[in-house]
N, C-alpha and C positions, 0 to 999 in steps of 0.2 A: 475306299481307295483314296479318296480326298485326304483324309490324315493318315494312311502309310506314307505315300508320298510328302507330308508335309507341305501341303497346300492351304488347307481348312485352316485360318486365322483372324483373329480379331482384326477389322477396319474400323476406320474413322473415316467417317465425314460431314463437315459444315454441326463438326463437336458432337455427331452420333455416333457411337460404337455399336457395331455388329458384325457377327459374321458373318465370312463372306471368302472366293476364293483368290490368291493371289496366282496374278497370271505368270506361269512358268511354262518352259519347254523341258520335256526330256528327251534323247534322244536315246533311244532303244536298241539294242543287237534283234538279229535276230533269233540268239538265243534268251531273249528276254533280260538280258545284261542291259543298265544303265550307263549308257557310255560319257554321257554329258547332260549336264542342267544351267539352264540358262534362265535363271532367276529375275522377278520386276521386267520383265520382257516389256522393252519398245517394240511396235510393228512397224515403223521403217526401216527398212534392211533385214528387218528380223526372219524371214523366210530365204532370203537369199543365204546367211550366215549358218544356216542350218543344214541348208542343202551340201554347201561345202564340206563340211564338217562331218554328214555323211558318207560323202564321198571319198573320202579321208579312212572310212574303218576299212 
């Protein structure tokens, strides 16, 4: 699921490379439809901006 989604990619850090997952949101219908991706996710505010957004379909 990690790379249908395109999640699963090389990181760096302190000059090591590895995978690893990058932190994203999807926001899902309830018919399984991707209605929104929210890519390099901050978690401040970032649960409030989702909800809205949900609220929204």
């Amino acid at each position: 699921m990690l790379e249908a989604y395109g999640v699963w990619a090389e990181k760096s850090l302190y000059g090591r490379k590895f995978m690893g997952i990058n932190r994203t949101t999807f926001l899902i219908d309830e018919k399984g439809v991707v209605r929104r991706v929210w890519p390099k996710v901050k978690v401040a505010g970032h649960a409030e901006e989702v909800l809205a957004a949900a609220k929204e379909l």
